[in-house]
C-alpha positions as CSV (number, residue, x, y, z in Angstrom):
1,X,122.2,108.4,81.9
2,X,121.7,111.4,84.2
3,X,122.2,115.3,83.1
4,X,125.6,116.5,85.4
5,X,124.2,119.5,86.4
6,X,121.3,120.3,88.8
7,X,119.8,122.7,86.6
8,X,119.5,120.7,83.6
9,X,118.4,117.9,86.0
10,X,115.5,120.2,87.0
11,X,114.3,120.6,83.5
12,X,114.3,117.5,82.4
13,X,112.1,115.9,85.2
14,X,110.1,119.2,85.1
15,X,109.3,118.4,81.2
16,X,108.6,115.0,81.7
17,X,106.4,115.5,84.6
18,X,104.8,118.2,81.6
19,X,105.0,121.5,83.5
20,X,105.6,124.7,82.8
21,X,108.2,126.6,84.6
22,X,105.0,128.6,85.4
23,X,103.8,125.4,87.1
24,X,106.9,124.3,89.2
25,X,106.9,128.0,90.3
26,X,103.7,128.2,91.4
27,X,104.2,124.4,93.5
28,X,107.6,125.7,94.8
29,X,107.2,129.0,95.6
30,X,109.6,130.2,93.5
31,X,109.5,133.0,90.4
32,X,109.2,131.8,86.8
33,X,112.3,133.9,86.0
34,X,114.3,132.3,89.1
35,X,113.7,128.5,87.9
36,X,114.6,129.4,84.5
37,X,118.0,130.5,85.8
38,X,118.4,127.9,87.9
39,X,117.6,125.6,84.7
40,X,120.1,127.5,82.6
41,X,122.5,126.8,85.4
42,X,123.1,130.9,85.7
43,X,122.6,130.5,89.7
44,X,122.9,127.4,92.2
45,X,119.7,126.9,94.3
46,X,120.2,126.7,98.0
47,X,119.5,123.6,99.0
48,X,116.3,124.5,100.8
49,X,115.3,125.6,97.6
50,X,116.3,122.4,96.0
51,X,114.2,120.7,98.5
52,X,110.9,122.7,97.6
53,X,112.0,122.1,93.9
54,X,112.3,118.0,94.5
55,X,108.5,118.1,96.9
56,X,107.3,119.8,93.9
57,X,108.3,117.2,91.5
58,X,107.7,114.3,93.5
59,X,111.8,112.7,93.9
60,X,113.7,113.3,96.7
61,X,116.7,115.8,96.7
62,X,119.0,113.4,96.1
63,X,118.0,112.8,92.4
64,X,119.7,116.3,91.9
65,X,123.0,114.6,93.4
66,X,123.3,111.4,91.9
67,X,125.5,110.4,89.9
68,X,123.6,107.6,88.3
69,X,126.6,105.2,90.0
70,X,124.2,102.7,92.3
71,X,127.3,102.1,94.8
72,X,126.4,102.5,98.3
73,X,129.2,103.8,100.1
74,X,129.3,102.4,103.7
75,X,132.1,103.1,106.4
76,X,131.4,100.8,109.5
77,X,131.7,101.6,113.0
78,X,135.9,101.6,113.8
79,X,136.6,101.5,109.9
80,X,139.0,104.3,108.6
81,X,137.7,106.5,111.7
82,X,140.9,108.4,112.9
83,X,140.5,111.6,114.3
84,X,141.7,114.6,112.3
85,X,142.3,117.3,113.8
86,X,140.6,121.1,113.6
87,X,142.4,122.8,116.0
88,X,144.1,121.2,119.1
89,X,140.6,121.8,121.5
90,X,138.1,120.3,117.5
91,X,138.7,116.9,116.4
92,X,136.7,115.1,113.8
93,X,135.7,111.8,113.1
94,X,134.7,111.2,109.1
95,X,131.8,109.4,108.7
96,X,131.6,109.4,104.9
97,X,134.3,107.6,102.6
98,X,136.8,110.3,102.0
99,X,137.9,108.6,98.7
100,X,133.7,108.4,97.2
101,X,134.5,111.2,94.8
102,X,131.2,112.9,96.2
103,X,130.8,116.5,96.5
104,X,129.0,115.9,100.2
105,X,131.6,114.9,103.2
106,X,129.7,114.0,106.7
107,X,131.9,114.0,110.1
108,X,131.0,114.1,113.4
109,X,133.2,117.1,115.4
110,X,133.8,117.1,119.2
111,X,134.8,120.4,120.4
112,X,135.9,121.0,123.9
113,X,135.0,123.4,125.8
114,X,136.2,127.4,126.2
115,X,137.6,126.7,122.3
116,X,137.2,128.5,119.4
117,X,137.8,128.1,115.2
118,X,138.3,131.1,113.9
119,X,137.0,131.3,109.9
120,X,137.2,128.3,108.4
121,X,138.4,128.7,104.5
122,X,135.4,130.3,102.4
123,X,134.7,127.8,99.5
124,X,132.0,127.8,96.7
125,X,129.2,125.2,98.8
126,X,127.1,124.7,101.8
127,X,127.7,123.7,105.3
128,X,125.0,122.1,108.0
129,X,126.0,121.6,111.9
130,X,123.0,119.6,113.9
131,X,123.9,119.7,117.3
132,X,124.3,116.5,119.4
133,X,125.2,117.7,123.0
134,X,126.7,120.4,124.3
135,X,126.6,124.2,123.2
136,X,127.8,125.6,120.2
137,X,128.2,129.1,119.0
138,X,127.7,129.8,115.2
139,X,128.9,133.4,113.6
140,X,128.4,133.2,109.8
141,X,128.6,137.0,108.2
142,X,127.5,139.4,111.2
143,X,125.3,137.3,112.9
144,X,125.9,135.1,116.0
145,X,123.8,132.0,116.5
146,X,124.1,129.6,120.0
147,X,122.8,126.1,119.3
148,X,121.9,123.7,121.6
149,X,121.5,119.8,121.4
150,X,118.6,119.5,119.1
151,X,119.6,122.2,117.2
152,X,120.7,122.8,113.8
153,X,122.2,125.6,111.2
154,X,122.8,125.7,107.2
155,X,124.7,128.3,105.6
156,X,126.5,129.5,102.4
157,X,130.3,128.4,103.5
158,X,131.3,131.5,100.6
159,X,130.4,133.4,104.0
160,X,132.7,134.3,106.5
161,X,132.4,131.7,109.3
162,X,133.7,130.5,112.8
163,X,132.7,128.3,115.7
164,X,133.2,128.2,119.2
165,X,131.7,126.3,122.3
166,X,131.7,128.6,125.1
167,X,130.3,126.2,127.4
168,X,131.6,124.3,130.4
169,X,130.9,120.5,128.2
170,X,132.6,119.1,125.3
171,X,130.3,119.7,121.9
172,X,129.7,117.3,120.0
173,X,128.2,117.6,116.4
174,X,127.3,116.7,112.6
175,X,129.2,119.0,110.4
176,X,128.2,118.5,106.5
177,X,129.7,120.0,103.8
178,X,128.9,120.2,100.4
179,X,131.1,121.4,97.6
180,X,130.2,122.4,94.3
């Protein structure tokens, strides 16, 4: 049965792949001292980190997720697909089983154009946007980011954050969040 946390995840394929943390540091790019914490569970990696972390171990960042339940979850095309609704100009359409008991929830958003959502609630996780068509403005903190289709962002959602889409076409997007 898996470890719950990430951290003791990390050490327990990191010993039985026999490294050091020395070892995993060096692969990863990342300080002896800094993997220790993250193996003591005193600091959450980002997940680009986690990503280096999982190359360097040779799994995929999923292992760090899993819950050790081999359920796929699958929601097919018109199943449970409502919109909800962001603001009257952002809906959303889920595209991950609200009811999975995962800590990662996957919609695809459609904002319309000359709108704005002004700071979404600051929670302890991650979010990820990947821009399918239009334009859409990012400010997370102080700084202002304009995607475009092709595009992507990830951010700390403990930040202060807002979209908008200041274009003249509906947005459209993959919105990703991840609570911890």
């Amino acid at each position: 049965m898996m470890e719950n946390s990430i951290g003791k995840r990390v050490k327990t394929l990191r010993i039985d792949r026999r490294m050091t943390l020395a070892e995993l540091g060096e692969k990863a790019n990342l300080s002896t001292s800094y993997l220790s914490q993250i193996e003591r569970d005193r600091t959450n990696p980002s997940l680009t980190t986690l990503m280096n972390i999982a190359k360097s171990l040779n799994v995929e960042p999923r292992y760090f997720f899993e819950s050790g339940d081999d359920t796929t979850l699958v929601v097919q095309n018109g199943q449970d697909r409502q919109p909800g609704i962001l603001s009257p100009e952002m809906v959303y359409f889920t595209l991950s089983p609200e009811d999975s008991g995962s800590k990662l929830r996957v919609y695809r958003v459609v904002i319309q154009p000359h709108s704005q959502l002004q700071e979404f609630d600051p929670y302890s996780g991650e979010e990820m946007c990947f821009v399918l068509s239009g334009q859409l403005t990012v400010v997370v903190g102080d700084e202002t980011h304009v995607l475009k289709a092709g595009d992507s962002i990830h951010y700390d959602a403990l930040l202060l954050h807002d979209w908008s889409n200041q274009g003249d076409q509906p947005c459209e997007l993959i919105w990703s969040r991840a609570s911890y």
